[in-house]
C-alpha positions as CSV (number, residue, x, y, z in Angstrom):
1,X,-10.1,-12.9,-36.0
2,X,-9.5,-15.6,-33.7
3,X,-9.4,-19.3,-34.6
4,X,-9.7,-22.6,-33.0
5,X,-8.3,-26.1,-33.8
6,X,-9.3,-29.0,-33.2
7,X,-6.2,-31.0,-33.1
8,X,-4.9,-35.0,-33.0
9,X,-1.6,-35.7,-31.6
10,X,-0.2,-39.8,-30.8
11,X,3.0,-41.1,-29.5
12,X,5.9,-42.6,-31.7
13,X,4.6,-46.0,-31.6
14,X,0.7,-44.3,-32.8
15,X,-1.0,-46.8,-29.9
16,X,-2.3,-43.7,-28.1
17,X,-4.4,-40.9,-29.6
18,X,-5.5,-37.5,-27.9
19,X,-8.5,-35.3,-29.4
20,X,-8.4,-31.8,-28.3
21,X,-9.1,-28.1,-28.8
22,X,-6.9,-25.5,-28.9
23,X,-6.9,-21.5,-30.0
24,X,-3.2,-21.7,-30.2
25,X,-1.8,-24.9,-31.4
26,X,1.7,-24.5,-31.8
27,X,1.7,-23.5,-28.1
28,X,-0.3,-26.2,-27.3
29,X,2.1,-28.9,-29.0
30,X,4.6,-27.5,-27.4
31,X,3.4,-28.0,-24.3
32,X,2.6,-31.6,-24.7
33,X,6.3,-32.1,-26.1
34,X,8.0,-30.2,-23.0
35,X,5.2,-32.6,-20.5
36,X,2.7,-30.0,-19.2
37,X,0.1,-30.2,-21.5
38,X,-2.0,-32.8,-19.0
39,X,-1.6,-35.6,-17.1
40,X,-3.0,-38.2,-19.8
41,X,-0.7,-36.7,-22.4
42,X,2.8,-36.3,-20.4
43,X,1.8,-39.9,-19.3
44,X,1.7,-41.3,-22.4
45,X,4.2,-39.2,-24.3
46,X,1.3,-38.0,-27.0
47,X,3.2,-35.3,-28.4
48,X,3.2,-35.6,-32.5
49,X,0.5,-33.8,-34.4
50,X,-1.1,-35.9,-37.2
51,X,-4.1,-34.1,-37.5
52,X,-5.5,-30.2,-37.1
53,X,-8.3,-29.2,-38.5
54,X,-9.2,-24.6,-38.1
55,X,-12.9,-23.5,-37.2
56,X,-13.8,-19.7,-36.8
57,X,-16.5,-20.5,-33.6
58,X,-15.4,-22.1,-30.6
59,X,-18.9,-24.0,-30.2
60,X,-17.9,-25.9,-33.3
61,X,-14.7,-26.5,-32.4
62,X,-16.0,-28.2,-29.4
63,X,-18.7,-29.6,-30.7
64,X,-16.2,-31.3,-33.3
65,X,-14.0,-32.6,-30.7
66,X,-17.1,-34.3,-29.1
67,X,-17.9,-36.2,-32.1
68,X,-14.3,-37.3,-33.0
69,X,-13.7,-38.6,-29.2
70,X,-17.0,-40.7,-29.8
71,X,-15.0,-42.1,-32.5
72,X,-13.9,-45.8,-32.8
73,X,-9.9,-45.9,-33.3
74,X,-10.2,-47.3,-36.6
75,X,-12.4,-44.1,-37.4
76,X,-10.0,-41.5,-36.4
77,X,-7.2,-43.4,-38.3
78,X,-9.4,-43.3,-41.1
79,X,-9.6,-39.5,-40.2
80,X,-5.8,-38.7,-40.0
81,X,-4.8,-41.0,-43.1
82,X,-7.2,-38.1,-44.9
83,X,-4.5,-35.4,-45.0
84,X,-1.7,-37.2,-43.2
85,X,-1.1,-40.9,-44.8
86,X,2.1,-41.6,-43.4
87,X,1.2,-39.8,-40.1
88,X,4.2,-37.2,-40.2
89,X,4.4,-34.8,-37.6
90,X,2.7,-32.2,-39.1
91,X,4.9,-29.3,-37.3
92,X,8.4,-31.1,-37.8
93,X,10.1,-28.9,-40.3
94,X,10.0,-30.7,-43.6
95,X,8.2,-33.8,-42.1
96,X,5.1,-33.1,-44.1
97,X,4.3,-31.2,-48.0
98,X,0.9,-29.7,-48.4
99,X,-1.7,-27.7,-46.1
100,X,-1.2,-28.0,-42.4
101,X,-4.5,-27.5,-41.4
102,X,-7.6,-28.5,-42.7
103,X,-10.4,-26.0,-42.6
104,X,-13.8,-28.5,-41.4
């Protein structure tokens, strides 16, 4: 079974954000950390995951994205300080205790 995540990354100083969908998301970080996972992301260095949350239907996923990205910023902080208070990375090794991804 495939699955899809929608997914929240931000630079080290947290000013920017980036909402997006992914059916591989350790790829996907990856490729915003090594600068080719799109222009607005290697421009801005957004390249720590705070936030992930796993959906089984890609229309969801999207449809999910949409509504986060309609967001005010103090709404998707809100959203990330849910499973991720201090705003670890959440694929650092040891950066963060407890589930990785949040099932929506």
């Amino acid at each position: 079974m495939r699955s899809y995540h929608v997914y929240i990354p931000t630079n080290v100083s947290r000013n920017v954000m980036y909402v997006g969908v992914s059916n591989n998301l350790k790829q996907r970080v990856a490729e915003h950390r090594a600068g080719t996972g799109g222009a607005f992301t290697k421009r801005y260095r957004v390249n720590t995951l705070v936030y992930a949350e796993e959906y089984e239907w890609i229309e969801e996923a999207i449809a999910r994205e949409k509504q986060i990205k309609g967001w005010s910023r103090s709404k998707k902080d809100a959203l990330v300080e849910t499973i991720n208070p201090t705003w670890a990375d959440l694929l650092a090794p040891m950066a963060f205790k407890g589930p990785l991804l949040r099932s929506g």
